[in-house]
C-alpha positions as CSV (number, residue, x, y, z in Angstrom):
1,X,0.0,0.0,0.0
2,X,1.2,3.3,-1.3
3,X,2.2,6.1,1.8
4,X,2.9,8.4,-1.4
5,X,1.0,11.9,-1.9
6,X,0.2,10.1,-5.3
7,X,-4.0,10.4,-4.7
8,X,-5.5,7.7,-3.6
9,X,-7.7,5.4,-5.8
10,X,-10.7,3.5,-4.8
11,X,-13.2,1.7,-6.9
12,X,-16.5,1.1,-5.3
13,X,-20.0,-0.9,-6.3
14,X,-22.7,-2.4,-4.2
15,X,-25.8,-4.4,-4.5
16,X,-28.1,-3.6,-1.4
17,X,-31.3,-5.8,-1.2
18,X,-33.0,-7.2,2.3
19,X,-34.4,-10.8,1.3
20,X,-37.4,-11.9,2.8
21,X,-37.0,-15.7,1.7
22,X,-41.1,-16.5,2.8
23,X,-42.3,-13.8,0.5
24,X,-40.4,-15.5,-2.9
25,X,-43.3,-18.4,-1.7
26,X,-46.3,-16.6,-2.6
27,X,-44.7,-13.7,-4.5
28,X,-42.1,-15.2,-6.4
29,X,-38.2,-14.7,-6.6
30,X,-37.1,-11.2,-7.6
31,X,-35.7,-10.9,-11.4
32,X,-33.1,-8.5,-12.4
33,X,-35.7,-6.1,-13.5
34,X,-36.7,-5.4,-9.7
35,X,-33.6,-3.6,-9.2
36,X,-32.9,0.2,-9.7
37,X,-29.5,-0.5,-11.7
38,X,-26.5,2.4,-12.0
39,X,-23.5,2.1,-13.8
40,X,-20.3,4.0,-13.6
41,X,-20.5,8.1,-13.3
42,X,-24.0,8.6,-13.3
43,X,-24.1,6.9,-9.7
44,X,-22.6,9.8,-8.3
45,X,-25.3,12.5,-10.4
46,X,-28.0,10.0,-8.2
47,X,-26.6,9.8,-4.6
48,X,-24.4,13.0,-4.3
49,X,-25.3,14.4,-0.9
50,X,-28.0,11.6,0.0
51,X,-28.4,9.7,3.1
52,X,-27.1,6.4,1.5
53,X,-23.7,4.7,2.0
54,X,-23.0,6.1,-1.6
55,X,-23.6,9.3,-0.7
56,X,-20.9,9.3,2.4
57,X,-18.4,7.5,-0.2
58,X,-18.5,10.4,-2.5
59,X,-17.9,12.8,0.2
60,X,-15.4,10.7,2.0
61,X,-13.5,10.3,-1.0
62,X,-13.9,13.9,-2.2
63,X,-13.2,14.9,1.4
64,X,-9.3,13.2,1.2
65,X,-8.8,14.2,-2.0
66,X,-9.1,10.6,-3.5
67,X,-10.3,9.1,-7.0
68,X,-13.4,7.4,-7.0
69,X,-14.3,4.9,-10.0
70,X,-17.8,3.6,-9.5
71,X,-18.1,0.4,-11.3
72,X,-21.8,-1.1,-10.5
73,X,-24.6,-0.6,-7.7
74,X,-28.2,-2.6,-7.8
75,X,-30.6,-2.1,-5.3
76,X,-34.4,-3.0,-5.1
77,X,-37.5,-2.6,-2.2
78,X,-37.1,-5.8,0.2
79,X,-39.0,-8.5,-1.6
80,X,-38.1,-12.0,-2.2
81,X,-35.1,-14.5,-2.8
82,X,-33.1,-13.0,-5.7
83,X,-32.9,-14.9,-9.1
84,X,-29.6,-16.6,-9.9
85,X,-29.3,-14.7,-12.7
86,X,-29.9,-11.5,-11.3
87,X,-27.5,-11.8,-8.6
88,X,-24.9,-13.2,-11.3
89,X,-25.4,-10.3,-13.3
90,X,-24.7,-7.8,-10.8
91,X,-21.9,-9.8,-9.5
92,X,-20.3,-9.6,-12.7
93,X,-20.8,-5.9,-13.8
94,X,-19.1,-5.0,-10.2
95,X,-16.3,-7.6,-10.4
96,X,-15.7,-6.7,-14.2
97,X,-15.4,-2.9,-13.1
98,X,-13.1,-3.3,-10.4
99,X,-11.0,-5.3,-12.7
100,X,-10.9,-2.4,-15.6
101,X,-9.9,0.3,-12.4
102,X,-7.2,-1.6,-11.1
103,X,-4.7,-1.0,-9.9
104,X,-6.8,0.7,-6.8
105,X,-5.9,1.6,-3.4
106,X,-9.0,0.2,-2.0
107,X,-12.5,-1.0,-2.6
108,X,-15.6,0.5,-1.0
109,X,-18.9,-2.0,-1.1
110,X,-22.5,-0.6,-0.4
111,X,-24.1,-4.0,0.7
112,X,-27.1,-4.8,3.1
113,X,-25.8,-7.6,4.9
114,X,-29.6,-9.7,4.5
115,X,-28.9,-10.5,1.4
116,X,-30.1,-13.9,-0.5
117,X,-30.6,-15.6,-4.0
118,X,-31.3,-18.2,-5.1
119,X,-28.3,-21.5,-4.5
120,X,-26.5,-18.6,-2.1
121,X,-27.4,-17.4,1.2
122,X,-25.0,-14.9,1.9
123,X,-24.4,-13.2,-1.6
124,X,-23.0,-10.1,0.7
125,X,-20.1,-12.6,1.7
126,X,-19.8,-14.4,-1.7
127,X,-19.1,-11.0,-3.6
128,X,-17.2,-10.1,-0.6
129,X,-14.6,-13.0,-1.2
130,X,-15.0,-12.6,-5.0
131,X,-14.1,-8.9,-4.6
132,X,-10.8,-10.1,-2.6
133,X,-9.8,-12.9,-4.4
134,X,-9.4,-10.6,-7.3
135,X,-7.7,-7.4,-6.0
136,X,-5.6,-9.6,-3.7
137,X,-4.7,-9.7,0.4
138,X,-3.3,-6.5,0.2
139,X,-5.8,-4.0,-0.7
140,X,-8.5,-2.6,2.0
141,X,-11.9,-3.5,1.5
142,X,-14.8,-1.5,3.4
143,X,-18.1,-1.7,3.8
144,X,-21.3,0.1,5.3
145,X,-23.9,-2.0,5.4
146,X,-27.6,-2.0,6.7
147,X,-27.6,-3.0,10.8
148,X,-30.6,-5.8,9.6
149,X,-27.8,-7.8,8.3
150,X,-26.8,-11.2,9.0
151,X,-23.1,-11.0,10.0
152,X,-21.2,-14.4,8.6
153,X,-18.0,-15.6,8.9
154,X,-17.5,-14.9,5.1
155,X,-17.8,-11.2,5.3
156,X,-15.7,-10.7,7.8
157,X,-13.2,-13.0,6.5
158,X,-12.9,-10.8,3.5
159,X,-13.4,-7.4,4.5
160,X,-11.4,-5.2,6.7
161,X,-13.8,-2.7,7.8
162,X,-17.6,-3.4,8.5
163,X,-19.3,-0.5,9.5
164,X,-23.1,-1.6,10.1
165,X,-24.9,2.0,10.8
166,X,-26.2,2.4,13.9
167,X,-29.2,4.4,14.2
168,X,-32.6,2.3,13.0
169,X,-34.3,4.9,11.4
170,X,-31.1,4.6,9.6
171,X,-30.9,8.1,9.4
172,X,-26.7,7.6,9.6
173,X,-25.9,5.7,6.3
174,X,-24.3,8.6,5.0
175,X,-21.7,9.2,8.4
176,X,-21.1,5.6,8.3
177,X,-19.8,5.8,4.6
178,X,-17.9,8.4,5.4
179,X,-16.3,6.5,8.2
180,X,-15.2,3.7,6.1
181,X,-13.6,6.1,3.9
182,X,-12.2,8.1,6.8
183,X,-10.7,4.0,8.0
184,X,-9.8,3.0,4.7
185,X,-7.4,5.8,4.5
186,X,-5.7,5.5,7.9
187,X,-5.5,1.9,6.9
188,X,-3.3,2.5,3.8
189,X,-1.6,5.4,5.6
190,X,-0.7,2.7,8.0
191,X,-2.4,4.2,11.1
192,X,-4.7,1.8,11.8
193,X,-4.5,-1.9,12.0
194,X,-8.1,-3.4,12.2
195,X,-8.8,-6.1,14.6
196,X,-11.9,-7.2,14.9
197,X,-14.2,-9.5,17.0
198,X,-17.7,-11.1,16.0
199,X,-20.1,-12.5,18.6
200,X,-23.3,-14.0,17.3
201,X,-25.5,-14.6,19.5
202,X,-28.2,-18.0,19.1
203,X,-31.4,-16.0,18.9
204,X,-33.9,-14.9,16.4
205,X,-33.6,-10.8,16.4
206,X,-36.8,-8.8,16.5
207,X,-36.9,-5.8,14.8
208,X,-37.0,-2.8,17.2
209,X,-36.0,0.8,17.2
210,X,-33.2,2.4,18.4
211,X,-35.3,5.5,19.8
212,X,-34.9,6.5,23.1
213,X,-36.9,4.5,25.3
214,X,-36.1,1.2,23.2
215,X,-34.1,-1.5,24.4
216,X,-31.5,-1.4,21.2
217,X,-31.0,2.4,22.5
218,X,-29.7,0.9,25.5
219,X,-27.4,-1.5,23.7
220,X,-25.9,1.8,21.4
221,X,-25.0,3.5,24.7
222,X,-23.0,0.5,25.9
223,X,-21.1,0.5,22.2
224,X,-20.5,3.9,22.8
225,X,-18.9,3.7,26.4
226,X,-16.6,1.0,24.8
227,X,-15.8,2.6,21.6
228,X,-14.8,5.6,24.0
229,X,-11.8,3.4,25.1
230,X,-8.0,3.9,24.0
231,X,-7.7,1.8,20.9
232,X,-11.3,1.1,20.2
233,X,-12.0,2.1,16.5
234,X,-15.7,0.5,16.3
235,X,-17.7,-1.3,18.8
236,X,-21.6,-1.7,17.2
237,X,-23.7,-4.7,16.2
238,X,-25.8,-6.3,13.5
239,X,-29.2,-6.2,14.4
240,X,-29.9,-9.4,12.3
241,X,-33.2,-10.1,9.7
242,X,-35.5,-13.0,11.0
243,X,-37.6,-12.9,7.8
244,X,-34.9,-15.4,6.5
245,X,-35.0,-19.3,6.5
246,X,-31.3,-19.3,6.6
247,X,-28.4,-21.1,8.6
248,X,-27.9,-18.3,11.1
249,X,-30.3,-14.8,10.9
250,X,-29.4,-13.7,14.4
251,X,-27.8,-10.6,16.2
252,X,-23.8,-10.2,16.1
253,X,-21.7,-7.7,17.8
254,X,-18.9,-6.4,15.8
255,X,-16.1,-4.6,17.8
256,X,-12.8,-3.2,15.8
257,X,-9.4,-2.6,17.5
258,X,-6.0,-1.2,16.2
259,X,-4.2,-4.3,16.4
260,X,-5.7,-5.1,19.7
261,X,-7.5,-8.6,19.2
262,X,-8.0,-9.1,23.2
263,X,-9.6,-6.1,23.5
264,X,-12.0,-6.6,20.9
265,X,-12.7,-9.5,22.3
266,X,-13.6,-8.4,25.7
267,X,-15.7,-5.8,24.4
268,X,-17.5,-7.7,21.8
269,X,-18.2,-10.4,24.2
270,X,-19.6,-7.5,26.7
271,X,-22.3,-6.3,24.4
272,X,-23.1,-9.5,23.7
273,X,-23.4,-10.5,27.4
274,X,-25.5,-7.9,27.9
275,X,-27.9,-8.3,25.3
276,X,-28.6,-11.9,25.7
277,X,-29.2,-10.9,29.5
278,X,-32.2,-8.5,28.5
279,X,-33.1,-10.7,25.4
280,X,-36.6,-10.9,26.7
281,X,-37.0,-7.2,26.8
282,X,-36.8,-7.1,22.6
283,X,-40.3,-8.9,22.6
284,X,-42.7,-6.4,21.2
285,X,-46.3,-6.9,21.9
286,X,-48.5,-4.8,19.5
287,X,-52.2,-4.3,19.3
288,X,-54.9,-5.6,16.7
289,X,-55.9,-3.0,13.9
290,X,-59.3,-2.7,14.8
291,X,-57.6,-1.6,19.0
292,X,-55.7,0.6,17.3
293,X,-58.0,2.0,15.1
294,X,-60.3,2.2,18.2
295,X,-57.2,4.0,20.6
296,X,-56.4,6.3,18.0
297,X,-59.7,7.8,17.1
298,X,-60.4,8.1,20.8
299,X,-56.9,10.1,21.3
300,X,-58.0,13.3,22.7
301,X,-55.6,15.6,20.0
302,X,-54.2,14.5,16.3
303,X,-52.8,13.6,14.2
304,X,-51.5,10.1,15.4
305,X,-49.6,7.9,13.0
306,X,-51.1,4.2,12.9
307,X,-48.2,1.6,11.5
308,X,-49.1,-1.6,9.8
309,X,-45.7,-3.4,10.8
310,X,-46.9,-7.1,9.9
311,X,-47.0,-6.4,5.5
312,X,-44.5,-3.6,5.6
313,X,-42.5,-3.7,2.2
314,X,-39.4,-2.5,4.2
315,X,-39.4,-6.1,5.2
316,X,-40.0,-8.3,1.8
317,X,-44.3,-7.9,2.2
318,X,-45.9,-7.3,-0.8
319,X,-47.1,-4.2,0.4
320,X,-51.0,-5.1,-0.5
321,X,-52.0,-6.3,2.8
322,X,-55.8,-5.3,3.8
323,X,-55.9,-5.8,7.2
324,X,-55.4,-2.3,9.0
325,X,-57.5,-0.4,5.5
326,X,-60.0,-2.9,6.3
327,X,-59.9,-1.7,10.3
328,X,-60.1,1.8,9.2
329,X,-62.8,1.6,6.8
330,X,-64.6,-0.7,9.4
331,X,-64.6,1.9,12.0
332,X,-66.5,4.8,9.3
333,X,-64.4,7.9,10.3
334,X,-65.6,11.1,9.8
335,X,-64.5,12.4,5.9
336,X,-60.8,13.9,6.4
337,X,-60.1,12.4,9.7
338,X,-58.1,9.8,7.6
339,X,-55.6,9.5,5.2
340,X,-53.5,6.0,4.3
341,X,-50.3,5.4,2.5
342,X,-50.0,3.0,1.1
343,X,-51.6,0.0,-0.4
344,X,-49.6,-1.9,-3.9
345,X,-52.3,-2.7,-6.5
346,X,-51.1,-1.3,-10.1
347,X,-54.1,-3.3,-11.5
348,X,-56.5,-0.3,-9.4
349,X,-53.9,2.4,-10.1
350,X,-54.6,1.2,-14.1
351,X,-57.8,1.4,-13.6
352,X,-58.1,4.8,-12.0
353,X,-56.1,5.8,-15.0
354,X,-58.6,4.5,-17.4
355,X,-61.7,6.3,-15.3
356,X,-59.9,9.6,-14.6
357,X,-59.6,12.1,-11.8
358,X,-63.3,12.8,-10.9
359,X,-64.9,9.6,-12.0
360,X,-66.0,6.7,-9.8
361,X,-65.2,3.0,-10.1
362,X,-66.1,-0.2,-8.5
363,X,-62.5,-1.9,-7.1
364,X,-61.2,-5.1,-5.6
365,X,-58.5,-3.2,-3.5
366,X,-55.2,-5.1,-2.6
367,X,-55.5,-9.2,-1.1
368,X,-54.1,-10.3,-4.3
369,X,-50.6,-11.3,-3.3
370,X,-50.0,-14.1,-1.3
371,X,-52.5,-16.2,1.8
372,X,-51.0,-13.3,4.1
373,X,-52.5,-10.6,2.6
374,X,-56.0,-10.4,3.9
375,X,-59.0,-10.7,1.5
376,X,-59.3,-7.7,-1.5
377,X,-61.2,-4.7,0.2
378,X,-64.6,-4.5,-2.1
379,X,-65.6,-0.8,-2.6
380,X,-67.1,1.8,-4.5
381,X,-63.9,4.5,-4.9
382,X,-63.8,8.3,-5.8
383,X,-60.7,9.0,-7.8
384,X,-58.8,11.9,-6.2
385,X,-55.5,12.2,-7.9
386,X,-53.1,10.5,-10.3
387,X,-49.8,11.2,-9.7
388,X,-46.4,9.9,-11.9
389,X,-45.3,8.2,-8.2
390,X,-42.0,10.4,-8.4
391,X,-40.4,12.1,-5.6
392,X,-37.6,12.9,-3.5
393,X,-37.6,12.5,0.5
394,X,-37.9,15.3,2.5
395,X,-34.6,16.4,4.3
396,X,-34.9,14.5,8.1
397,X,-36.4,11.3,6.8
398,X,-34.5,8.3,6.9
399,X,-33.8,8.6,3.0
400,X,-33.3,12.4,3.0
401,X,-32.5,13.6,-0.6
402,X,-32.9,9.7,-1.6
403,X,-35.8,9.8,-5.1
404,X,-38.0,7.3,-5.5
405,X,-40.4,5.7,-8.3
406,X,-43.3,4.3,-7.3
407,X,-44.7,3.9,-10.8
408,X,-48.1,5.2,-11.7
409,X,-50.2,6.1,-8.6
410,X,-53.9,7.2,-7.1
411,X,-55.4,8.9,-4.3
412,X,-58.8,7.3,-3.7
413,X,-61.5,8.1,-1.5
414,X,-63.7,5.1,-0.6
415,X,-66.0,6.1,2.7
416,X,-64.2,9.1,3.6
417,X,-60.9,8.0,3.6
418,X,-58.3,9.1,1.8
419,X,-55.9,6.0,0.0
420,X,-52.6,6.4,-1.9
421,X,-52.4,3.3,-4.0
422,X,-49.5,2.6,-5.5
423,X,-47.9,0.3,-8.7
424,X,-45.1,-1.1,-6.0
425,X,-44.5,-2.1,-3.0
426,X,-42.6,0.9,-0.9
427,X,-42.5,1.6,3.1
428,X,-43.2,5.1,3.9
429,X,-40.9,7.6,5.3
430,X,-42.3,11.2,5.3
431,X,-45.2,13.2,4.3
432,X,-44.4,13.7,0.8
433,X,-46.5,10.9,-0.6
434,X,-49.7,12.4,0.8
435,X,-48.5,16.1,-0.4
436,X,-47.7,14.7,-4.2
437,X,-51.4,13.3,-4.0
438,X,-52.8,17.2,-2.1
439,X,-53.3,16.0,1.0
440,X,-52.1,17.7,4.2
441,X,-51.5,15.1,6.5
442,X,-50.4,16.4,9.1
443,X,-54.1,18.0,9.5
444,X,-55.7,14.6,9.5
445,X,-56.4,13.0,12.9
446,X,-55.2,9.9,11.8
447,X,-52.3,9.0,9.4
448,X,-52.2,5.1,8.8
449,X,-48.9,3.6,6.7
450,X,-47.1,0.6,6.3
451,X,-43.8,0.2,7.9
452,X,-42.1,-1.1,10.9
453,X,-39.9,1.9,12.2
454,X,-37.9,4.0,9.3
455,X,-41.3,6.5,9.3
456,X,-40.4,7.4,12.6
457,X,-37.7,9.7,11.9
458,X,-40.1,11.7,9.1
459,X,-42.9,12.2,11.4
460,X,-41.8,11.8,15.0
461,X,-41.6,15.4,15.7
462,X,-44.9,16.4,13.6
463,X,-47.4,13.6,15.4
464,X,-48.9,13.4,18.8
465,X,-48.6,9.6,19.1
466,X,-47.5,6.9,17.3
467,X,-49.4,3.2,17.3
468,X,-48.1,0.1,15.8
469,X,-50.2,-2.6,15.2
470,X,-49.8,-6.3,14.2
471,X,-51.4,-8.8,12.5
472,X,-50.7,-11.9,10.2
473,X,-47.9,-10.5,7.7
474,X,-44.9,-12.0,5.9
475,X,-43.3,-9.3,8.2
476,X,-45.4,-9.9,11.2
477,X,-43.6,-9.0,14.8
478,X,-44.4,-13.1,16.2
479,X,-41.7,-14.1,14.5
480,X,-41.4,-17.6,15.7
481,X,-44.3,-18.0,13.5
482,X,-42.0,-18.6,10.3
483,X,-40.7,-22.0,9.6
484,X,-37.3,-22.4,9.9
485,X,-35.8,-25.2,7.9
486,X,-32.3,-24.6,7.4
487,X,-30.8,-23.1,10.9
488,X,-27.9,-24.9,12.2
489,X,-28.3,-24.4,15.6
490,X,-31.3,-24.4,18.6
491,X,-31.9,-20.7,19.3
492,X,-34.1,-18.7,21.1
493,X,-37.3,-18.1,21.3
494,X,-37.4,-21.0,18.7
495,X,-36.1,-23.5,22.0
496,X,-36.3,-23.4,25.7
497,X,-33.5,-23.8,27.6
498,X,-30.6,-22.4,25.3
499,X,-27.7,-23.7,27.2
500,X,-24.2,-24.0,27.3
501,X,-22.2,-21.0,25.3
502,X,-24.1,-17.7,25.3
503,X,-22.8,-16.9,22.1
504,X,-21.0,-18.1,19.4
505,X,-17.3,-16.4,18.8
506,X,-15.6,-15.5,15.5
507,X,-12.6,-13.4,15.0
């Protein structure tokens, strides 16, 4: 590694998806054409300034004065296993772009971490070790990923620096990119020699905020008292993604020394201590729809958010579940008490298209796509709005800056109730989908959504309360629900009596 004032060189690609493997069972795998696909230098015209791992490469590498040859980044809406081909393809058009840049001071992946396709359960690992096999033992590799990932012995065995973020809303992707960068460099300055210490811990993770007043909030504090010591680069942990059937979807701490493996073994194996000591207190427990339909429109002052978490596309779901609509619709609001964002049916949004804005139509709304979906809602709708489903997040949403295409989309009104209805599957994250349809949510009593947490940083400080509800979902919060076909080991809930090691050690 050069210590030359030549600039530095790094080449850097990514494929970010979060496979839910039990929605490919009633949804199908996900093809190639699923993915938003970016090649060479217009990636840095789309993620400039974002709050995406991309975005903090680009100013990490701009901020050391360093090249940056982008070679290859796919990424697609949680959904099912990944086609073989699909994850070949991308494999190859990253692996075939590094190998054009080289030689390169270093490689920089943005990867998720709960990554599967189909004949390879860790695809984050696989190109991992693909990426180091061909730029050799020599040359830093770094990576942000998402904290749902799955730590494996794989990725750590090819990468030097793993940088899950830390904050779920992940509103620190960017900060953690810039990290790597920031590591990367002392690393090839010869400043810092990682270390670094894995725990995985044998239980199933549930997925819960890292808001104060949350459990995981408590476990970031602890990273942060131990990062704080002298020669502690990193102390965090992968959450872990139970909407998986693979060998091992469980939590992991990750702590990263300079050249200190003892000590990032005793901190790793701290956190790790500590979180299987309070594993109980991860459990969530979440009302019905219809009692938190019921709470919320008793709530003395608006508006209050409503969350579906069981379909929310930020897990895999198809995004067209009817169960908390139903509740709402149920419960016959007054007109603009209620707005909802949003349900995936392009087969409605086609046909709001063919009626127009001000026409009526009779529709089978949502239910269509899988058992888990609840029945199609049955209705006579108003059509509102068509929108072109573009638009960027607003800054302080998870996604700040990030634009998304949603397809074709609707505002219907069926009973009152205002519904965006879109032609994909997409969680929610701020108040821009209801203002790109005219609604003003945040003068609506209730605003209902699907998603599990991310929404939270768009709309925590402009709601009085927030409710989440469960139900049956492919990403329901009962997670020992799932079948579980392929785990290697007996872990908790799953098992009583988990004995013997408290976690299992990798380093």
């Amino acid at each position: 590694m050069s210590t030359t004032d030549k600039p530095m060189r790094f080449a850097m690609g990514g494929i970010i998806h979060e496979t839910n493997t039990y929605a490919a069972e009633v949804a199908g795998q996900t093809p190639l054409t699923s993915f938003e696909q970016y090649y060479g230098d217009e990636i840095p015209g789309i993620f400039a300034g974002s709050n995406h791992q991309v975005g903090g490469y680009i100013e990490g590498a701009q901020k050391h004065g360093a090249g940056l040859i982008h070679t290859f980044l796919g990424q697609a809406t949680p959904s099912g296993t990944i086609e073989a081909n699909a994850y070949a393809h991308m494999k190859q058009a990253i692996l075939a772009g590094i190998e054009q840049a080289l030689p390169v001071d270093g490689v920089l992946l943005a990867l998720h971490g709960a990554g599967v396709a189909d004949g390879i359960e860790d695809i984050e690992g696989d190109l991992a070790a693909a990426v180091r096999a061909l730029v050799g033992p020599h040359v830093p590799i770094a990576v942000a990923y998402d904290l749902h990932g799955n730590m494996t012995e794989q990725m750590q065995r090819a990468v030097d620096i793993s940088l899950p973020c830390i904050l779920y809303p992940h509103t620190d992707f960017y900060d953690r990119g810039v990290e790597c960068v920031d590591l990367m460099v002392k690393m090839i300055k010869g400043e810092v020699k990682p270390a670094t210490h894995v725990c995985t811990l044998p239980m199933l993770p549930y997925i819960v905020a890292t808001n104060e007043g949350f459990v995981p909030a408590r476990v970031n504090a602890l990273c942060a008292q131990l990062e704080a010591l002298p020669g502690v680069i990193d102390c965090s942990w992968f959450h872990g993604f139970p909407y998986a059937d693979i060998a091992s979807p469980c939590p992991a701490v990750i702590c990263t020394t300079n050249g200190d493996p003892a000590l990032a073994v005793r901190c790793a194996e701290q956190v790790a201590q500590w979180i299987w000591d309070h594993r109980e207190d991860f459990r969530p427990q979440f009302p019905s729809p219809e009692e938190g339909v019921a709470h919320a429109l008793a709530a003395s002052a608006g508006p209050v958010v409503i969350n579906e978490y069981a379909d929310n596309p930020g897990g895999g779901t198809p995004g067209d579940g009817t169960y908390l609509l139903r509740a709402l619709l149920d419960a016959a609001p007054a007109p603009d008490t209620v707005c909802f964002a949003s349900i995936n049916d392009a087969e409605v949004v086609r046909q709001a298209i063919a009626v127009g804005v001000g026409g009526t139509l009779r529709v089978s709304l949502g239910g269509k796509l899988g058992r888990f979906q609840g029945a199609p809602i049955e209705a006579e709708a108003y059509v509102k709005a068509i929108t072109d489903g573009r638009f960027v997040n607003r800054p302080g949403s998870m996604f700040e800056g990030v634009r998304f295409d949603l397809g074709a989309m609707c505002r219907l009104v069926i009973n009152g109730v205002d519904i965006i209805v879109t032609s994909r599957a997409e969680q929610i994250y701020d108040m821009e989908p209801f203002a790109l349809h005219g609604i003003d949510a945040g003068r609506r009593k209730i605003i209902a959504l699907k998603g599990a947490n991310h929404f939270r940083a768009g709309f925590q400080g402009l709601v009085q309360q927030i409710i989440t509800v469960d139900s049956v979902g492919l990403s329901t919060a009962n997670i020992a629900s799932f079948p579980r076909d392929h785990l290697r080991s007996t872990l908790w809930p799953l098992h009583e009596g988990v004995v013997g090691a408290l976690y299992k050690a990798a380093s």
